[in-house]
C-alpha positions in Angstrom: -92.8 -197.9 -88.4 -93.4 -201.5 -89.4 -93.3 -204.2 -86.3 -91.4 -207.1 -86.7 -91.8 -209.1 -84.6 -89.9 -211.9 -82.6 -92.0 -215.3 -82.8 -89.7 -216.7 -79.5 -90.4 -213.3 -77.7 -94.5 -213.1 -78.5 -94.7 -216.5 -77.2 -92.4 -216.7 -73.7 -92.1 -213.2 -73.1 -94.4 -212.1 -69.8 -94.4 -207.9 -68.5 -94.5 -206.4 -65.2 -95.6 -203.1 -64.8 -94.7 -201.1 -61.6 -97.3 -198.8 -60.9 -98.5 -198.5 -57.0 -97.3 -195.1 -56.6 -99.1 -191.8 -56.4 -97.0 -189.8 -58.3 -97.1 -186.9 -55.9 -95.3 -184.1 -58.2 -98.1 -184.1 -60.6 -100.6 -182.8 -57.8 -103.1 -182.0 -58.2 -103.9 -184.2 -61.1 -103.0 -187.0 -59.2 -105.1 -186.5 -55.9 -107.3 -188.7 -56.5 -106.2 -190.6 -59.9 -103.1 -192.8 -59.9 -100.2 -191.3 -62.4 -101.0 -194.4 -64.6 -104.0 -193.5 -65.5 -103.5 -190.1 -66.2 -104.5 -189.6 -70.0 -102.4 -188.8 -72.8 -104.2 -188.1 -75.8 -107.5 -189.1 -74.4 -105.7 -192.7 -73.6 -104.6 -193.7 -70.1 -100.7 -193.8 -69.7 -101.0 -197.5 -68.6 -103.4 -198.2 -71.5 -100.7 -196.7 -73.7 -98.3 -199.5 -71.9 -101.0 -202.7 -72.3 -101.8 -201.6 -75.7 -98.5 -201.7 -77.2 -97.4 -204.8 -75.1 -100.3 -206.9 -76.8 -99.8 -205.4 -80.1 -96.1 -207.3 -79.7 -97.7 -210.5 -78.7 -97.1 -210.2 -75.1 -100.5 -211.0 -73.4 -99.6 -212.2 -70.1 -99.5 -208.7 -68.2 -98.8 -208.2 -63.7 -99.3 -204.7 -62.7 -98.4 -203.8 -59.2 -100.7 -201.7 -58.1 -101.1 -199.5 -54.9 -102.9 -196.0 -54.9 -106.4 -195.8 -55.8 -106.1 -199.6 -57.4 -109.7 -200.1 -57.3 -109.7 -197.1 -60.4 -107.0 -199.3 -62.1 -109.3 -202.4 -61.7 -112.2 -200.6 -63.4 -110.3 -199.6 -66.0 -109.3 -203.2 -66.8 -112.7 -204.4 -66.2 -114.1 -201.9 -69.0 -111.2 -202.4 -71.5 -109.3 -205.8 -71.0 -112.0 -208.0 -70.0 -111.5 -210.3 -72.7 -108.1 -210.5 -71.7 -107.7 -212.7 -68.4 -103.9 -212.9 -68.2 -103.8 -209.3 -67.8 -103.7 -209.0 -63.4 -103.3 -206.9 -60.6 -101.0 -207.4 -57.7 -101.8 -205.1 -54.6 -98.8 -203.4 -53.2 -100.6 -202.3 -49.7 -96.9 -201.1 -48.2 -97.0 -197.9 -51.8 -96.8 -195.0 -49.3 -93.7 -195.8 -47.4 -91.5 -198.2 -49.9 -90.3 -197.0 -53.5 -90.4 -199.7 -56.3 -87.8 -202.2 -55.2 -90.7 -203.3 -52.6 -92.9 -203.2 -55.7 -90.4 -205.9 -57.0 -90.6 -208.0 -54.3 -94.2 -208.6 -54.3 -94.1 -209.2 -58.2 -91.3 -211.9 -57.5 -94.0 -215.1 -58.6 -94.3 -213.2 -61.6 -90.7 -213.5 -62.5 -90.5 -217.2 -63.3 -89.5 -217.0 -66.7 -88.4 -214.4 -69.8 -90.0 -210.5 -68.9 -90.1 -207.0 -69.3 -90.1 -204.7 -66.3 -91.8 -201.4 -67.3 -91.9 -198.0 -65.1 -95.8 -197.6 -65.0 -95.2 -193.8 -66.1 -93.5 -194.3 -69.3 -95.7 -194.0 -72.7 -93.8 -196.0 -75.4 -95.3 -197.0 -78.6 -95.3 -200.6 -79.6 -92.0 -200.4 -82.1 -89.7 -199.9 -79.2 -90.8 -202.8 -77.5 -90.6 -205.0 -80.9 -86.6 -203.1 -81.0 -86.1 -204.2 -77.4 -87.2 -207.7 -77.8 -85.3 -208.4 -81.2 -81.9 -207.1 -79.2 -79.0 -209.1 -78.3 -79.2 -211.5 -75.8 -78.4 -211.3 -72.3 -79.2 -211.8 -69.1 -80.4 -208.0 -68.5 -81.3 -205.7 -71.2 -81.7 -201.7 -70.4 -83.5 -199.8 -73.1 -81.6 -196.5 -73.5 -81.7 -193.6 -75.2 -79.3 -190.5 -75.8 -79.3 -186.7 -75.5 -76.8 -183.8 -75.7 -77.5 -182.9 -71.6 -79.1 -184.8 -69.1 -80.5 -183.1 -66.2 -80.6 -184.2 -62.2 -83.4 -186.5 -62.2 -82.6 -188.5 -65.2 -81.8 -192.0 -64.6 -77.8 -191.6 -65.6 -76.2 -194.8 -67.5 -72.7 -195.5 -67.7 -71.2 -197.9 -71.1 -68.6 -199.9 -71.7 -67.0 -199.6 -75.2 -69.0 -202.3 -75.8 -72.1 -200.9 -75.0 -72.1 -202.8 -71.8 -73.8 -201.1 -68.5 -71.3 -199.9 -66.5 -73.4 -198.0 -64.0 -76.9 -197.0 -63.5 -77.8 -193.9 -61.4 -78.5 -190.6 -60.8 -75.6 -189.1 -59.4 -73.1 -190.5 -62.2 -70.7 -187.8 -62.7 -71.2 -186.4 -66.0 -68.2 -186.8 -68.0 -68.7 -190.8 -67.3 -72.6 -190.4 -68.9 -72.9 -192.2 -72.1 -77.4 -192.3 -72.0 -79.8 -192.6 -69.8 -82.3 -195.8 -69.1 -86.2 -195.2 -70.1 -87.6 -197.3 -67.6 -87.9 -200.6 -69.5 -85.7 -203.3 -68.9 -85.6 -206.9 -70.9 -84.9 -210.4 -68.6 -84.0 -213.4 -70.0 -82.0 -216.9 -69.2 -80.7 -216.4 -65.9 -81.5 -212.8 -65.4 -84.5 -213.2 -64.0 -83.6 -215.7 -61.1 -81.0 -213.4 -60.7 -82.6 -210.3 -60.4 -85.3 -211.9 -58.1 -82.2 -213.1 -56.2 -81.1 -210.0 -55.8 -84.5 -208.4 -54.9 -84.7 -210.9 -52.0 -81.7 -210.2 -50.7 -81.6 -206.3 -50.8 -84.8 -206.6 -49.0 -83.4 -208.3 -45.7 -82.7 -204.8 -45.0 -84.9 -202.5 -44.0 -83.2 -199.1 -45.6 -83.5 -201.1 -48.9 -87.2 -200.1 -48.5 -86.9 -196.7 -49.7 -84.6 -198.4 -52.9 -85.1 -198.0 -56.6 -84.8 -201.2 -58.4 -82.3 -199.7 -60.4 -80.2 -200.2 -57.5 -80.2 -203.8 -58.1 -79.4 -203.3 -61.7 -76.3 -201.4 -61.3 -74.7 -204.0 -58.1 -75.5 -206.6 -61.3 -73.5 -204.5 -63.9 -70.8 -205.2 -61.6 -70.5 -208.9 -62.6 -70.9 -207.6 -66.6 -74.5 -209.2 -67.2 -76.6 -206.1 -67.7 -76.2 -204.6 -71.6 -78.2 -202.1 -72.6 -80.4 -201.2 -76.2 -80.5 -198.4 -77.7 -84.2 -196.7 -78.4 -82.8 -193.8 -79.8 -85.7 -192.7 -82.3 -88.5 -194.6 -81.1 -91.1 -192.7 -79.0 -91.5 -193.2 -75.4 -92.1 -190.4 -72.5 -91.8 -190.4 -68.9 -94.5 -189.1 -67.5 -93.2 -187.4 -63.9 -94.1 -183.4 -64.2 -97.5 -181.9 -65.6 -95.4 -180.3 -68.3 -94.4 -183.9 -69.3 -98.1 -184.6 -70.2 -98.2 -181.9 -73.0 -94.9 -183.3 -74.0 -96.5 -187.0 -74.4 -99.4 -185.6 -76.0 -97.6 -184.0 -78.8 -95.7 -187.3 -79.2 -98.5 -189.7 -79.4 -100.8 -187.7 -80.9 -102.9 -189.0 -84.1 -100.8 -187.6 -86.6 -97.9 -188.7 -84.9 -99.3 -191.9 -84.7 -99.8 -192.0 -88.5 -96.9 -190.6 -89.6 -94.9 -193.8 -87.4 -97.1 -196.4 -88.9 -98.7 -196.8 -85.6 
């Protein structure tokens, strides 16, 4: 696939990565090695991530990092030394907050146009060009479309306008219309408003254990979040061992070639 790519985006556009988790069903891969940086075709998942984000232009990179960050670090030090607005924020609370907490200490971060990406999700660099190029709004949720979705897919409700209705797991399923990748799009307002909204989940304690997703469907509410479709574009989340192989087959080099990538 050919990039084309958005001159505004390349030059305003920052990314947050959320990856301070263990990623405990993939033991015992992850034991000792952070789920980002488990390798798919000989390539660390969050190299997959950086890679395609500079490839669009977008250089000034925050991962949130938690478990095993000094391995993260090292990677970076090796690979993306030459880049220095590629960073690492410490999450020291990983073990007993999801990534809403994860949020919160990105919040600086969030002072102008960005992507926020799941740290476990390969996507090639075509999707993000597709995503930046899409129409504006305040909150952009990159979604994709299958025939059944299963109980731990991140369930997305549309309008007939496309629209985000709702954003959950537990939408019922004649009311599914996709499901969101991990890789949402901020702009204008949206990011004051999302870091709003991160602030003042947060003043309550169960909101700990929140997805940030859970932010993004209260905001559907008020009709700012629409959504982008990814349908053919690669991307994979990366949550079971099986999902590895799966990711592997999808980025491999021939794959890669065939896409123009």
């Amino acid at each position: 696939m050919t990039d084309h790519k958005n001159t505004r985006s390349q030059k305003t556009t920052k990314a947050i990565i959320l990856s301070a988790g263990q990623g405990r069903r993939l033991l015992p891969l992850t034991e000792n090695t952070p789920k980002c940086l488990l390798p798919v075709s000989d390539k660390p998942v969050i190299a997959w991530q950086i890679d395609a984000l500079l490839t669009t232009g977008i250089d000034d990179i925050t991962i949130v990092a938690g478990f095993h960050v000094d391995l993260i670090e090292t990677l970076l030090l090796k690979q993306y030394a030459h880049h220095p607005n590629i960073t690492i924020l410490f999450n020291p609370f990983y073990e007993v907050a999801d990534n809403l907490a994860s949020c919160w200490m990105a919040r600086p971060a969030m002072d102008g146009d960005f992507l926020l990406l799941n740290g476990d999700t390969v996507i090639e660099s075509a999707l993000l060009t597709q995503v930046l190029n899409s129409q504006p709004a305040p909150i952009t949720l990159s979604v994709d479309y299958k025939d059944t979705y299963d109980a731990d897919d991140m369930k997305v409700q549309l309008d007939s306008d496309h629209w985000v209705k709702q954003v959950s797991k537990i939408i019922p399923p004649d009311q599914i219309n996709a499901e969101s990748i991990g890789l949402i799009y901020f702009r204008g307002q949206g990011p004051q408003l999302f870091r709003d909204a991160v602030e003042l989940a947060l003043r309550h304690p169960a909101e700990l254990k929140s997805w940030y997703l859970s932010i993004i469907d209260k905001l559907a509410d008020d009709h700012l979040v629409n959504s982008c479709s990814v349908a053919g574009y690669r991307w994979c989340e990366i949550d079971f061992i099986e999902d590895l192989a799966k990711a592997g087959m999808l980025f491999s080099d021939q794959n890669q070639t065939k896409n123009g990538t």
